[in-house]
N, C-alpha and C positions, 0 to 999 in steps of 0.2 A: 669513463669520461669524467673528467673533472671543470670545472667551473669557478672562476673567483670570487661571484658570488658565494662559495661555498667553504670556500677560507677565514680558518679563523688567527684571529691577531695574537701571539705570538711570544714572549719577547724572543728576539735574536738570539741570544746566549745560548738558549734552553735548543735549538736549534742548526741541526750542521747547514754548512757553508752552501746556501743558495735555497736552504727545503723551504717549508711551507706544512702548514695542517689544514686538515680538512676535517670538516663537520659531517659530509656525507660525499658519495663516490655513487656513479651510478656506472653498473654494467650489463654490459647488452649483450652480451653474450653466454653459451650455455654450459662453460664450461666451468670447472672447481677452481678455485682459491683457497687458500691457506690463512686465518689469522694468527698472528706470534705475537707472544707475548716474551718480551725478554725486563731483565734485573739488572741496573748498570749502577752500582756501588761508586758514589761520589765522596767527597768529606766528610762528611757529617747527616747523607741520607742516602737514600738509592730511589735513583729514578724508573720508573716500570714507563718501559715503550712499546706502544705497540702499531705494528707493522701488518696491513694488508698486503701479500703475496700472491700474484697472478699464476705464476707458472711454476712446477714443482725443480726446475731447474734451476730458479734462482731461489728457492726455497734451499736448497742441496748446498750453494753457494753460500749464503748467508749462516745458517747451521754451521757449518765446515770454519766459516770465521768466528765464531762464538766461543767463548767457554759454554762447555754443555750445562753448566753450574748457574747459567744467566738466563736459560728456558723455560721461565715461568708457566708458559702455558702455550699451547699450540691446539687450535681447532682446525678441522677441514670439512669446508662448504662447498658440499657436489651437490647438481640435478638428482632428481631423484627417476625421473622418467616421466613424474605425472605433469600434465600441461602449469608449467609456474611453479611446479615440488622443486623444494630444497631440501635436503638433509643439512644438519650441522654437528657434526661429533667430535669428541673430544682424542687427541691422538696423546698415546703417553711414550710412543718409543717410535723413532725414524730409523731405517737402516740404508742404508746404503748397498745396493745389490752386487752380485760380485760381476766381473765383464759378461761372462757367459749366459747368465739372466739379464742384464742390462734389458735387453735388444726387444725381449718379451715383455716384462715388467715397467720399464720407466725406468727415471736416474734414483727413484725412492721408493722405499717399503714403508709403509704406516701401520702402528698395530694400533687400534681402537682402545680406547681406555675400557669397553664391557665387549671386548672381543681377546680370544686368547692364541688366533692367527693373523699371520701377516696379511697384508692387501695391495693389493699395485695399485698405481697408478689412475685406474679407471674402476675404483673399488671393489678388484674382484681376489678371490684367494690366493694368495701363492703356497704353494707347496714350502712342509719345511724342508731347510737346505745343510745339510749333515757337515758340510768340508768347512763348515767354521769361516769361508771366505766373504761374509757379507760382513760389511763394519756399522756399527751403532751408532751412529751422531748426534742425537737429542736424546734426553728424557724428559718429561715433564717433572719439572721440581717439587 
């Protein structure tokens, strides 16, 4: 949930066509989000934006339109189970599952930056997958 009170002023330019920033977001519910951090090389500087992500699907989306080169950083904030636990960890590599894992896993694999297995969806392990048919779409820069 977002608020106007919670909006901060802007200039237009620096901003696509209708957005808005915010200072703070409150969410009430218990599931993981994503924050990205991406690199967008302008004239004479590069802008670093960073984007809160609700669903790992438009995370896939987003990813998929990027140069991988612009992925500054990406964290992922799940419940952890205890009443009000959060975890926050830093992800260094997304994959994209192939159709056959789809359906078990999610539309995304994350491998932890102090982890050296994959994770679905609902932070749990996935098996590694031999046939080479999972694609890589981020890295962390």
């Amino acid at each position: 949930m977002t608020s106007p009170h919670f909006e901060v002023p802007v200039p237009k330019s620096l901003l696509p066509k209708g957005g808005s920033c915010l200072q703070a977001v409150s969410l009430s519910t218990w599931a993981a989000w994503f924050v990205l951090t991406t690199a967008h090389e302008e004239e004479k500087s590069t802008i670093y934006q960073t984007t809160l992500v609700s669903w790992a699907s438009t995370l896939r989306g987003l990813l998929e339109s990027l140069e991988s080169s612009s992925v500054v950083g990406l964290q992922w904030m799940r419940p952890t189970g205890d009443a009000g636990g959060w975890k926050l960890t830093g992800i260094c590599e997304v994959w994209v599952p192939d159709a056959r894992e789809e359906a078990m896993t999610g539309v995304l694999l994350f491998k932890e930056s102090a982890q050296k297995w994959l994770l679905d969806e609902r932070g749990a392990p996935v098996a590694d997958e031999s046939s080479g048919r999972r694609q890589l779409v981020a890295v962390q820069a």
